[in-house]
Backbone as CSV, one residue per row, in Angstrom:
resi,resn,N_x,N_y,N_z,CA_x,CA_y,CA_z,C_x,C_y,C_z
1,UNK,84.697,20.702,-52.142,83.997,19.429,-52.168,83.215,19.197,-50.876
2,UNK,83.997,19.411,-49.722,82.907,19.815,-48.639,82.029,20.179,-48.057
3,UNK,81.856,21.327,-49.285,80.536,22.178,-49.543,79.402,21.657,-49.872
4,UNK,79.761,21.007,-51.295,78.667,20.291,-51.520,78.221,19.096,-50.751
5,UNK,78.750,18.544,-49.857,78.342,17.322,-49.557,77.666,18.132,-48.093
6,UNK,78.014,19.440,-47.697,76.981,19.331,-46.676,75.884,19.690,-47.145
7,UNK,75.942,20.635,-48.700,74.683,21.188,-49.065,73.722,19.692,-49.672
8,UNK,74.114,18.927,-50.072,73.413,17.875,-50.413,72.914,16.620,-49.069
9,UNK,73.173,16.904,-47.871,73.127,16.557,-46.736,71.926,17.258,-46.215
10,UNK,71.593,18.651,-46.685,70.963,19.144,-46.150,69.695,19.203,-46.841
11,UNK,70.061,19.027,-48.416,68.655,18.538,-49.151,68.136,17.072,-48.688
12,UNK,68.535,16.294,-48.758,67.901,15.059,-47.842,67.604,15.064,-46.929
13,UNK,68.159,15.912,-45.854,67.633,15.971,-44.538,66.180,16.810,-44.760
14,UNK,66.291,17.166,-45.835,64.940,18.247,-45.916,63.727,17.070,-46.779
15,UNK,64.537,16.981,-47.815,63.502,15.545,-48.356,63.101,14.592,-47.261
16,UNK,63.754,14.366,-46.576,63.032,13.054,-45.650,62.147,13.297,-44.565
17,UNK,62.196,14.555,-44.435,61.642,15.568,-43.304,60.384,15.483,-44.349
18,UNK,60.465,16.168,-45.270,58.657,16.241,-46.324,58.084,15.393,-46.023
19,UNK,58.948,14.132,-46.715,58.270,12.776,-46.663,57.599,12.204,-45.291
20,UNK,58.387,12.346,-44.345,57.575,11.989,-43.195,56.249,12.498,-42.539
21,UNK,56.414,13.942,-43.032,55.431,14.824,-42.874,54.171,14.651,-43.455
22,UNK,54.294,14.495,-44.611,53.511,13.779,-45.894,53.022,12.831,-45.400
23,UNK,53.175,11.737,-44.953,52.753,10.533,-44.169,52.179,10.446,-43.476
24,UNK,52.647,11.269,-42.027,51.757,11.345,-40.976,50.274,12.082,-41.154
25,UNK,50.395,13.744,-42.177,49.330,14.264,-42.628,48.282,12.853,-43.124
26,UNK,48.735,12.399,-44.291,48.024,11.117,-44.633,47.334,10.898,-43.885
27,UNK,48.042,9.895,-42.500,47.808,8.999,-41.287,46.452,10.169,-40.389
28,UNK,46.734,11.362,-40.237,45.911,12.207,-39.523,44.588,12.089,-40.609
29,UNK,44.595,12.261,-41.655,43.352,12.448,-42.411,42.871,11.182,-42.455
30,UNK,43.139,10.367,-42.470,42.844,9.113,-43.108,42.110,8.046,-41.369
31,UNK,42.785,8.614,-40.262,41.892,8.570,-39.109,41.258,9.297,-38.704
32,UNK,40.778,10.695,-39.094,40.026,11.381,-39.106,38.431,11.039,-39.776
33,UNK,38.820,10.486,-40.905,37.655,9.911,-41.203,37.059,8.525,-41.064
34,UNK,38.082,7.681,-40.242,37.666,6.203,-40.144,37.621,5.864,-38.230
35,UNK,37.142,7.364,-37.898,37.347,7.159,-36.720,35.867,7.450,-35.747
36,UNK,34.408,7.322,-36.531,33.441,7.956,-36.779,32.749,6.403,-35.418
37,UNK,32.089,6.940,-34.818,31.129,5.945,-33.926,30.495,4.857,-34.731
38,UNK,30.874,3.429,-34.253,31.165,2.237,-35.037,29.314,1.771,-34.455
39,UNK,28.188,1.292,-35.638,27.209,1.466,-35.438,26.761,-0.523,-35.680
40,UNK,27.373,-1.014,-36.495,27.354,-1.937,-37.458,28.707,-3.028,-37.985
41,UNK,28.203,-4.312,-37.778,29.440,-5.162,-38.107,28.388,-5.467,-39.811
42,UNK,29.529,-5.618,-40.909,28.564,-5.582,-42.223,29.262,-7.211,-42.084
43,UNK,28.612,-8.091,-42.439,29.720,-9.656,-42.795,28.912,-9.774,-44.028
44,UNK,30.030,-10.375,-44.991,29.884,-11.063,-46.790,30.685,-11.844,-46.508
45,UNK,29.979,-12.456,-47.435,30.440,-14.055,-48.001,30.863,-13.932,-49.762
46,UNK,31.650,-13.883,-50.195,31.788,-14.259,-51.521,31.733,-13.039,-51.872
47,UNK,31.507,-11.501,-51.189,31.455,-10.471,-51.574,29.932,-10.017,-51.598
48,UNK,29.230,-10.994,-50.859,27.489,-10.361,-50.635,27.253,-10.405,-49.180
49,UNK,26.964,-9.019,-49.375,26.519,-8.806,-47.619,25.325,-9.946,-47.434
50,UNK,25.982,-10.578,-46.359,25.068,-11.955,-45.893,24.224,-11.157,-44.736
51,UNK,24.738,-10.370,-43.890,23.980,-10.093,-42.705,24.953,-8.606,-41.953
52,UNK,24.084,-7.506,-41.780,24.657,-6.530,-40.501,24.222,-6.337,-39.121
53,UNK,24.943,-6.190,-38.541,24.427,-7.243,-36.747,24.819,-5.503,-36.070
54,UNK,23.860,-5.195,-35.042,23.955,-4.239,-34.362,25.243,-3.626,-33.573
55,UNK,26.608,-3.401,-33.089,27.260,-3.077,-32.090,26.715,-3.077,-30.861
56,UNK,25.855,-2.443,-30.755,25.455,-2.249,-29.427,24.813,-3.345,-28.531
57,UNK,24.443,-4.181,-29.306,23.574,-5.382,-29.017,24.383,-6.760,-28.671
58,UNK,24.715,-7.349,-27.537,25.138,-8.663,-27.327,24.876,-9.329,-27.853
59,UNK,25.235,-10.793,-29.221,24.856,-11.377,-29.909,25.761,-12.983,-30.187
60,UNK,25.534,-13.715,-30.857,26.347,-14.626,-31.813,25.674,-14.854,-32.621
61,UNK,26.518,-14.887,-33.628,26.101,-15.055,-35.276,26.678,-15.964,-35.691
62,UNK,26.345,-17.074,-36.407,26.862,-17.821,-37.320,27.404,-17.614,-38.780
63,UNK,27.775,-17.502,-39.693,27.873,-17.510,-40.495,28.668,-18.990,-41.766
64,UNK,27.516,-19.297,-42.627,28.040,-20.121,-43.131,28.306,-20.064,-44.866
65,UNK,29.273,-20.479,-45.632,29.173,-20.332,-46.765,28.828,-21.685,-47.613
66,UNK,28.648,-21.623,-49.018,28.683,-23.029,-49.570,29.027,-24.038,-49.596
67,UNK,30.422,-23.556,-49.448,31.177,-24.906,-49.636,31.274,-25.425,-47.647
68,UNK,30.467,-25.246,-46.650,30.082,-25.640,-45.290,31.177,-24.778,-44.135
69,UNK,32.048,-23.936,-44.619,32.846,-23.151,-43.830,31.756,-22.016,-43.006
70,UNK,32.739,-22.149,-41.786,31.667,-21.966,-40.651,32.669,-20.543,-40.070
71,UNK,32.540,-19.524,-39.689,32.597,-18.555,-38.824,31.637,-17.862,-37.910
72,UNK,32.131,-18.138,-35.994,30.908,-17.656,-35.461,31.650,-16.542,-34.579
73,UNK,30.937,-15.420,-34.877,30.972,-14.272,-34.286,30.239,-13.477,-32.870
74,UNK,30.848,-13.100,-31.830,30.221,-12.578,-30.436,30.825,-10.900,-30.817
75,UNK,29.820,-10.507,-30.309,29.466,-8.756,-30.150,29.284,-9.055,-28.650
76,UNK,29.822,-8.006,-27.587,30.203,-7.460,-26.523,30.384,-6.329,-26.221
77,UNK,29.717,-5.779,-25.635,30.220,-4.228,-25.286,30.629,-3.713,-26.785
78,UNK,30.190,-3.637,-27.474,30.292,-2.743,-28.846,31.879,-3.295,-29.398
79,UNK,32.278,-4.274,-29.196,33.420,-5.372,-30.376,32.881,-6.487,-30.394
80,UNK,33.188,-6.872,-31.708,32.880,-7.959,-32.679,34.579,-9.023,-32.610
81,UNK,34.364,-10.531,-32.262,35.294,-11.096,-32.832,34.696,-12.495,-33.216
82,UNK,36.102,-13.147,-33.927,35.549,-14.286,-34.284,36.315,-15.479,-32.889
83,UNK,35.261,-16.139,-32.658,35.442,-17.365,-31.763,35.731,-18.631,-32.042
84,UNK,34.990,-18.718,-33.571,34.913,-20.431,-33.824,35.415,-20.443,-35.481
85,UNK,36.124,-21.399,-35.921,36.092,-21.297,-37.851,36.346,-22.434,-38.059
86,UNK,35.837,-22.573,-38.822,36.016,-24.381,-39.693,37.308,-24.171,-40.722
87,UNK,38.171,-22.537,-40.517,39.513,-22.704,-41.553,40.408,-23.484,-41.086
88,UNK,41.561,-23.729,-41.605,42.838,-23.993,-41.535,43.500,-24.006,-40.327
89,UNK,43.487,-22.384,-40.619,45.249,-21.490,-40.431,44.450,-20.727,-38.954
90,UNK,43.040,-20.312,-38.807,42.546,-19.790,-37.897,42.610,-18.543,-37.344
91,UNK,43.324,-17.546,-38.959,44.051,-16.382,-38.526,42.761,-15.185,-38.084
92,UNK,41.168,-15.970,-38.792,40.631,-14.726,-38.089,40.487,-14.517,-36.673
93,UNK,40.462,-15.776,-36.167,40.630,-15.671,-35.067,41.747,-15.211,-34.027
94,UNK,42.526,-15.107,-34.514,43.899,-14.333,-34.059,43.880,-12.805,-34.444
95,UNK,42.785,-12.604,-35.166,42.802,-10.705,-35.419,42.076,-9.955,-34.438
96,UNK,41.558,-10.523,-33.454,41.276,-9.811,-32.129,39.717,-9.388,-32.173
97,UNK,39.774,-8.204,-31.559,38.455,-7.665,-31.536,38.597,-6.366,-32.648
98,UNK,37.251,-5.914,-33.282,37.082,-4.424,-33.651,36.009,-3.834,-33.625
99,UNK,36.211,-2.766,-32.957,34.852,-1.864,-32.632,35.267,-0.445,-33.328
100,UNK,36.029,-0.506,-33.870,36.329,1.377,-34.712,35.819,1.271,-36.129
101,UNK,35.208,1.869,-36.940,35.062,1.881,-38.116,35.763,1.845,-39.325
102,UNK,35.312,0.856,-40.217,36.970,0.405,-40.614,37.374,-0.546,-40.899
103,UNK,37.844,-1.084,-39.487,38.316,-2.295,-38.839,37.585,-3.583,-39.704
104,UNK,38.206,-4.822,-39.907,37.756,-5.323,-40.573,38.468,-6.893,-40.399
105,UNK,37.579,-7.949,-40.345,38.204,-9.538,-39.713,37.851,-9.835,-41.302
106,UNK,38.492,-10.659,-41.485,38.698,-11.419,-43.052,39.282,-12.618,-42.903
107,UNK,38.407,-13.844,-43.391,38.553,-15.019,-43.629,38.993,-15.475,-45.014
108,UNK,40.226,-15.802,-45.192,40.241,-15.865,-47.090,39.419,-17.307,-47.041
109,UNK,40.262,-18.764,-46.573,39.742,-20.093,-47.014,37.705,-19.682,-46.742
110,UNK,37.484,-19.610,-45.985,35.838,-19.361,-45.756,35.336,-18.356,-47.031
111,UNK,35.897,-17.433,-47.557,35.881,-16.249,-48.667,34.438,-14.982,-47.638
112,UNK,35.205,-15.074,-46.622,34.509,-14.388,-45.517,34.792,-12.989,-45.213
113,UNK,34.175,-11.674,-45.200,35.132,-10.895,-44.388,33.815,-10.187,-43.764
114,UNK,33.732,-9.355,-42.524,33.281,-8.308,-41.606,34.022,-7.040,-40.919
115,UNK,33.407,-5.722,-41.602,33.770,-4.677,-41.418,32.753,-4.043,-40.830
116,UNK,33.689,-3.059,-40.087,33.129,-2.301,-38.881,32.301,-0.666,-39.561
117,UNK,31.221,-0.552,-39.513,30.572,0.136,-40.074,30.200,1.369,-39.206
118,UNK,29.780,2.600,-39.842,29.490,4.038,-38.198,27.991,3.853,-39.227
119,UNK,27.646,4.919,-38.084,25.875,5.054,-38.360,25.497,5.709,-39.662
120,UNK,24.621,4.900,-40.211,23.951,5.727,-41.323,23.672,6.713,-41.573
């Protein structure tokens, strides 16, 4: 009975070993390709690109939707964040900066989001 419980000890130790492996491969591919020189902040409203604002370029942008929800955005040294929102909860503003491609600030109450775009 001993036997088996180390041989079945040793299949899990081997299953969980795959699995992790499996994951990180994932994690390596999956920043491999989202890790490309960030060219472009894309911002939509409602799911329509309202406006794409340069990286490289110092800026503020407004953005407003229908119903008068307000998000205003500063570009700096190649990151984008949000500064100002007419939401709630104010969580885009708590998502920091992003300059990697990808990366992406999302306003639900505003129905807002801006993702970090690489060069065409």
């Amino acid at each position: 009975m001993d036997q088996k419980n180390r041989q079945a000890g040793k299949r899990e130790l081997f299953l969980t070993g795959a699995v992790l492996l499996t994951a990180l491969l994932f994690f390596l591919v999956n920043r491999a390709f989202h890790s490309g020189p960030a060219a472009f902040l894309e911002i939509s409203v409602d799911g329509t690109v309202v406006e794409t604002l340069e990286l490289h370029k110092d800026q503020e942008y407004t953005v407003k939707n229908d119903q008068g929800g307000v998000n205003v955005f500063v570009i700096r040294d190649g990151k984008a964040w949000v500064t100002e929102a007419s939401c709630p909860d104010k969580i885009c503003m708590d998502q920091g900066q992003v300059s990697q491609e990808g990366e992406m600030i999302v306003c639900l109450p505003n129905r807002m989001t801006a993702r970090v775009m690489g060069a065409p």
